[in-house]
C-alpha positions in Angstrom: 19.3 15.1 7.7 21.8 12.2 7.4 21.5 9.8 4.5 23.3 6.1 4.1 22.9 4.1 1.3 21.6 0.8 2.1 20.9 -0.6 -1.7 22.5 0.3 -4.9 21.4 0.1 -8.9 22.9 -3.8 -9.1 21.7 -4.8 -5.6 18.3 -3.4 -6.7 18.9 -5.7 -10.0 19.5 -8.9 -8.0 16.6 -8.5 -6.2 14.1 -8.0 -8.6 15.9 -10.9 -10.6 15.0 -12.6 -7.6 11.5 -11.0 -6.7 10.6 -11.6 -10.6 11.9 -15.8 -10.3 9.7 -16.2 -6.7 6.6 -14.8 -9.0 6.9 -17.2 -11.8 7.4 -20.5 -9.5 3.8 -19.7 -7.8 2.0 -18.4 -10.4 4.0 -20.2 -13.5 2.6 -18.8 -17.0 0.3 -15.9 -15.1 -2.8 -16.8 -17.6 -4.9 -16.2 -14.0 -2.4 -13.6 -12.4 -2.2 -10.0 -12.5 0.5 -7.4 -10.9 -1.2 -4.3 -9.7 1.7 -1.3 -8.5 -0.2 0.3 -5.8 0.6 4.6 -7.0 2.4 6.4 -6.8 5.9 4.2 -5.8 4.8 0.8 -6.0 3.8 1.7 -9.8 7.6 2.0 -10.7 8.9 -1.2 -8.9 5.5 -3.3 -10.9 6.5 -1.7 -14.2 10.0 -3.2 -13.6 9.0 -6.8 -12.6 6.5 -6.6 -15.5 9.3 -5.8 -17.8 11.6 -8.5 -16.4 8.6 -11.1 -16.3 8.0 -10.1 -20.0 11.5 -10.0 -21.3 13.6 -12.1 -19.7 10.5 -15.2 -19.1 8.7 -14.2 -22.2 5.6 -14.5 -20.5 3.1 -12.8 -22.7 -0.5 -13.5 -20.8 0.5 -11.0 -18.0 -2.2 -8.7 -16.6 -0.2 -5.5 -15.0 -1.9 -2.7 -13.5 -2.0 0.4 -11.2 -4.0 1.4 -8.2 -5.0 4.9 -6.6 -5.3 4.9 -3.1 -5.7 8.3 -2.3 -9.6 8.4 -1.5 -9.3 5.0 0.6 -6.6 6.5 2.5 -7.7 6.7 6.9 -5.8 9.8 7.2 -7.3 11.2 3.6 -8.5 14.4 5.3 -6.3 14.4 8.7 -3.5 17.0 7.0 -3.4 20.6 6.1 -2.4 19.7 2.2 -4.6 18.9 -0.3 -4.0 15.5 -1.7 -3.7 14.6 -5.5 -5.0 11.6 -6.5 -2.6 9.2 -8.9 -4.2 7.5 -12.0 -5.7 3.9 -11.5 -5.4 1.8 -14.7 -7.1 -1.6 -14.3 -7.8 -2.7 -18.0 -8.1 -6.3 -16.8 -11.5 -8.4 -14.8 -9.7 -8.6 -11.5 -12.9 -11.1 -10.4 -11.5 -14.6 -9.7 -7.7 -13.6 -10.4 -4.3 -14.0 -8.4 -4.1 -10.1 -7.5 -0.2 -9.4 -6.4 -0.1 -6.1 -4.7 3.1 -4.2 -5.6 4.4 -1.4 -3.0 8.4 -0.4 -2.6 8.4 0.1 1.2 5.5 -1.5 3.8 6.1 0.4 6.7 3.1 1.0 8.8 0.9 -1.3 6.6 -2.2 1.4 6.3 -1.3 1.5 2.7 -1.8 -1.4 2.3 -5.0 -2.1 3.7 -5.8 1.2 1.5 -5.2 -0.6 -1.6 -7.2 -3.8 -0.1 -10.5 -1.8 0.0 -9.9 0.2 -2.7 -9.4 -3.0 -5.2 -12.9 -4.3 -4.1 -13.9 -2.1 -5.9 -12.9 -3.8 -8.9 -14.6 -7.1 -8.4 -13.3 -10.1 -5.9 -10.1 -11.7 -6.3 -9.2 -15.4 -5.6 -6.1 -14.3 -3.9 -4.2 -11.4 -2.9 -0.2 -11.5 -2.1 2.0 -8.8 -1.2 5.4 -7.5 -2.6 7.2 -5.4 -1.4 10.7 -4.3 -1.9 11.4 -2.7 1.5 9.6 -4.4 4.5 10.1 -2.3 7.8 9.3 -4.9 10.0 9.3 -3.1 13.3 6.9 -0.8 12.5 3.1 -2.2 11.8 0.4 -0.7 13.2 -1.6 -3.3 11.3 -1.7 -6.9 10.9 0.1 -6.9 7.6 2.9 -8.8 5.9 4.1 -9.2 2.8 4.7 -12.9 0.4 7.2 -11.7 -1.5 10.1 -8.9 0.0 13.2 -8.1 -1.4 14.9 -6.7 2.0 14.2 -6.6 5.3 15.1 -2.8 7.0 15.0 -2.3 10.8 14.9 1.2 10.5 14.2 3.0 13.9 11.0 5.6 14.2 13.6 8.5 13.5 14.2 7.1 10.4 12.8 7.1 6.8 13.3 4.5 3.9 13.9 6.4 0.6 13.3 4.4 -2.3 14.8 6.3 -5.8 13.8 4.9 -9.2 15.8 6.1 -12.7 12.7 6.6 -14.3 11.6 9.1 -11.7 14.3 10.4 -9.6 17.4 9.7 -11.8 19.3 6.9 -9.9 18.5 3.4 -8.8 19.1 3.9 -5.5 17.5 3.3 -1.8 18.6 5.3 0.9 17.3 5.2 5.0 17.6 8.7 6.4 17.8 9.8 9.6 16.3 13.5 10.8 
């Protein structure tokens, strides 16, 4: 397996600068806005744009959360593996908020519509939006796209986006790979 970096640490940076000044013109202070990192990727890259939103706009009325899809999944009991669910932690009324979904790659878009059904569960937004850091364009299999994206990949079918964060695999790094 072949690897090529296609974003490094202060490419990443510039983006989420970028990602983090798109949020703040729609949604200004965020007193009716929330970030919700769908888990387990999409966590990392709505813990950084919280952190940036936080420190660098000093916003201080910003709802940030995380969602568990596992149990929503469609191909939840398709594989031979047991799946382990990630931790959801919503301490926030979701009802009648500006919910911005948070993944770091939408490839297929099944995730996505994952996290959809599973944040009805949490009462019914005013309005959803997508971020993503990665968009695979080329390779829905449902009607999805994201508001906000930091890059567009055409990666082929052969190929897989790999998205590295320091805080979990020790480099700020994104990498396509090719089998």
């Amino acid at each position: 397996m072949s690897q090529k970096l296609l974003l490094n640490a202060k490419e990443i940076n510039i983006i989420l600068q970028r990602l983090a000044c798109q949020l703040v013109e729609n949604h200004k202070d965020f007193e009716n806005s929330a970030l919700i990192g769908i888990q387990p990727r999409g966590s990392f890259l709505a813990s950084r744009l919280h952190d940036i939103l936080k420190t660098d706009y000093g916003l201080t009325l910003l709802s940030y959360g995380k969602l568990d899809i596992t149990f929503y999944r469609d191909d939840f009991r398709r594989g031979d593996k047991v799946l382990k669910a990630n931790e959801t932690d919503i301490d926030f009324i979701v009802e009648n908020k500006q919910v911005i979904l948070i993944d770091d790659v939408l490839f297929t878009g099944r995730s996505i519509r994952s996290a959809l059904t599973a944040l009805q569960s949490f009462g019914r937004p005013s309005k959803i939006e997508l971020l993503t850091l990665i968009d695979r364009r080329f390779s829905r299999h449902l009607p999805i796209q994201p508001d906000y994206n930091g890059r567009k990949v055409d990666a082929i079918n052969n190929e897989h986006v790999k998205v590295c964060w320091k805080e979990n695999d020790g480099e700020d790094a994104i990498y396509v790979l090719k089998n």
